[in-house]
N, C-alpha and C positions, 0 to 999 in steps of 0.2 A: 817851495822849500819847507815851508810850516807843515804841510802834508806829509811828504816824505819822514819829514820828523815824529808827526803825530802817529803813523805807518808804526816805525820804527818802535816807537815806544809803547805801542799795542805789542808788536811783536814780542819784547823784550817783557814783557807782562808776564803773556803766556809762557811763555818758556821758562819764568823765573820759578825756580824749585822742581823741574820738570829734567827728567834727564832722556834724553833724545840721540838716537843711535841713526846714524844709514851706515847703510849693508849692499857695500858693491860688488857683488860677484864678479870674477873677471881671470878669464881662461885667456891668455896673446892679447893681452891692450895694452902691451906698453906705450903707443904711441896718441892712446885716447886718456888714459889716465890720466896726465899730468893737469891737462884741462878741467878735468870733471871735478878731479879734487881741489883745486885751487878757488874754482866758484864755490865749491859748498863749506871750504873754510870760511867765507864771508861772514856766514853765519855762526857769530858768536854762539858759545851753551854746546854744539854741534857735535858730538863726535862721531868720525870715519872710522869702519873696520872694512878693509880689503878683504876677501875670502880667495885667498890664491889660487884656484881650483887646478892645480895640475902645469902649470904653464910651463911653456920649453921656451919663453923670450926672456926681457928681464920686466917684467912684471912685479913682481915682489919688489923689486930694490927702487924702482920708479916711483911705487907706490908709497913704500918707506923717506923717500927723500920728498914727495910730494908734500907730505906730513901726516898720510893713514897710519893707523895700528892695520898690522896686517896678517893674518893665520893662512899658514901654507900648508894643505890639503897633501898629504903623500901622493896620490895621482888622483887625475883627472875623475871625479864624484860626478859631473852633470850638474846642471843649475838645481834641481832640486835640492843634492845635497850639500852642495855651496850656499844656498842661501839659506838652509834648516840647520846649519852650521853657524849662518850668522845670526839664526834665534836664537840656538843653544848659548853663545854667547852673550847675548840682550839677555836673557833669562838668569845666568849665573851673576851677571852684573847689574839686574835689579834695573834696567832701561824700562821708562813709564811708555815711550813711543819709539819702534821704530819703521825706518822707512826703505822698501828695495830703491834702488837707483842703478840703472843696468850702465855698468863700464863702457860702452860704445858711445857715448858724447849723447845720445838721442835725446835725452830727459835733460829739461831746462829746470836746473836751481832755484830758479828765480818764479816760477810754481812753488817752493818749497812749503812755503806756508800757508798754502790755499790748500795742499793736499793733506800737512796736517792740524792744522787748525778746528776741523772738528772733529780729529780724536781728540785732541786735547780739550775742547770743550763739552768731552762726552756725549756730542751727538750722533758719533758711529763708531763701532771697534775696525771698521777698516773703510778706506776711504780710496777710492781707485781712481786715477789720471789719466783721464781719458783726452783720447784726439778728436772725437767725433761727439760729441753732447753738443758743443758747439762747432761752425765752419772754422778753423784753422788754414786751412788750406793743403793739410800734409796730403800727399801722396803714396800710395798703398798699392804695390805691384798686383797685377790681377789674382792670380794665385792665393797671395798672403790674403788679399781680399773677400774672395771668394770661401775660403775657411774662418774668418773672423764674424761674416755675415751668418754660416753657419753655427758657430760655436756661441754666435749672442744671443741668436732665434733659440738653439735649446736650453740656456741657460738661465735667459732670460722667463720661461715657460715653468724650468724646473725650481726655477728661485722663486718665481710669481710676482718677479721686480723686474721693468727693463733694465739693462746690461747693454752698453753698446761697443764697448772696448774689452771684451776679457782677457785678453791676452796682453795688455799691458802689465807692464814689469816697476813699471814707477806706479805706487803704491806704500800709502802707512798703517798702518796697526797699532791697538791699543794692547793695554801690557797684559791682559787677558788672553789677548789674540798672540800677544807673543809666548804665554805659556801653554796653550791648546797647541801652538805648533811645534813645540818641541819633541811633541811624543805624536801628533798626526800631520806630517808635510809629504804630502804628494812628490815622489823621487823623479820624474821623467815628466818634462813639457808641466809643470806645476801650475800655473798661472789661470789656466780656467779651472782647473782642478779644484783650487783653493778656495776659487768664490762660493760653489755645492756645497762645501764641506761646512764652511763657514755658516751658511742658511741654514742647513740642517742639522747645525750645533745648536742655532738661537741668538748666533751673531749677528750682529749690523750692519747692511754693506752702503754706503754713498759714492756716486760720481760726480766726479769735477770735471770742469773743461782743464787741459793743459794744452801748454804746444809742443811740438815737438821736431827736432831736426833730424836728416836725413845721415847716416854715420857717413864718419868724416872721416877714417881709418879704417883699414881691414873691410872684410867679409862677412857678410852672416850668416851660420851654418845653415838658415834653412832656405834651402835650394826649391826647386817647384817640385819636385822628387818628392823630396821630405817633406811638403806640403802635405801633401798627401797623405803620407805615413802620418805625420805628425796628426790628420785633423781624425784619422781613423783612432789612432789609437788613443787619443785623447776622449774619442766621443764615448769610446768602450770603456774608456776608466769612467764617465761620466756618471752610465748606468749603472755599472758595477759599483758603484760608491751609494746609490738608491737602494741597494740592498745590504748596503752593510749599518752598524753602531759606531757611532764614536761619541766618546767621552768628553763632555764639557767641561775643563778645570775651571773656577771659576775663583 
């Protein structure tokens, strides 16, 4: 019990004077929402912005009555720009960290403060929640598999860091990293995108172990089809981002 206490009051440290944003992008989850938001109200300091993206369920009002602030997108933007919606707002509201947390139930809260704990102690401006640094146990369709193994071999080469999860969505950033993305967020499939972009700013990237569950609601739009597509087109922004500039706000 003295632990958990002691836990608690580290936590409660960090966080003090620290303002701390997650950012759920969420297209049809009315029936994952309710869950995801009620664990991460645990966390005192905390605050939830939904990013409505487009939805034709009751999404919005689930989310509203769950206890998020919640910005509803006139239609359907894609997760890029659902969650560069949820920087612009960290950004206009002065948030020191904030954190993606994807609406399907998958990312456990209860990581929250492993994944930002060293932005907060300025040891990385972004901190990625990975399933594979350590065994978990999660299970990864062959497909989805077969392009993660892909995307962390080039990623991993073109950052000059290993990278074993890029394509995780549960991730925090520091308040740098939330003003560089305001004006450079990757619009389509983002998530490896963002790691390139970040290195070749002069950004800092860390992995953690997380776990992670299996969705518990709904479908996931990427099919072994969209695999496909997804891991081409992803790899062609990859290079194509090797020859561009971007500006480091600092």
């Amino acid at each position: 019990m003295q632990n958990g206490n002691n836990i608690l009051l580290n936590q409660n440290k960090l966080l003090q004077d620290r303002k701390v944003l997650v950012i759920i992008p969420a297209f049809n989850e009315e029936k994952n929402l309710p869950g995801i938001i009620g664990r991460l109200r645990e966390f005192a300091g905390i605050d939830i912005i939904v990013i409505n993206d487009g939805s034709e369920d009751a999404t919005p009002a689930v989310a509203r009555e769950a206890g998020a602030n919640v910005i509803d997108l006139p239609f359907n933007l894609g997760i890029g720009g659902a969650v560069q919606t949820g920087y612009l707002y960290a950004h206009k509201n002065n948030y020191d960290v904030a954190i993606q947390v994807d609406a399907d139930g998958q990312h456990n809260p209860e990581d929250l403060m492993q994944i930002i704990e060293p932005v907060l102690r300025g040891e990385a401006d972004m901190v990625l929640g990975s399933r594979y640094v350590a065994e978990t146990g999660y299970k990864t369709p062959l497909f989805r598999k077969m392009g993660m193994v892909v995307f962390s071999t080039v990623v991993s080469l073109i950052n000059r860091q290993p990278l074993k999860d890029t394509t995780s969505g549960y991730r925090a950033v520091s308040k740098r990293v939330i003003k560089f993305f305001v004006n450079n967020y990757p619009t389509d499939y983002p998530e490896v995108e963002a790691l390139v972009l970040l290195k070749k700013s002069g950004f800092t990237i860390k992995e953690v172990p997380v776990t992670m569950a299996p969705r518990e609601y709904g479908r996931s739009s990427i099919t072994p089809v969209r695999s496909v597509y997804y891991m081409i087109k992803v790899l062609l922004a990859l290079f194509m981002n090797l020859l561009r500039t971007h500006k480091r706000e600092v």
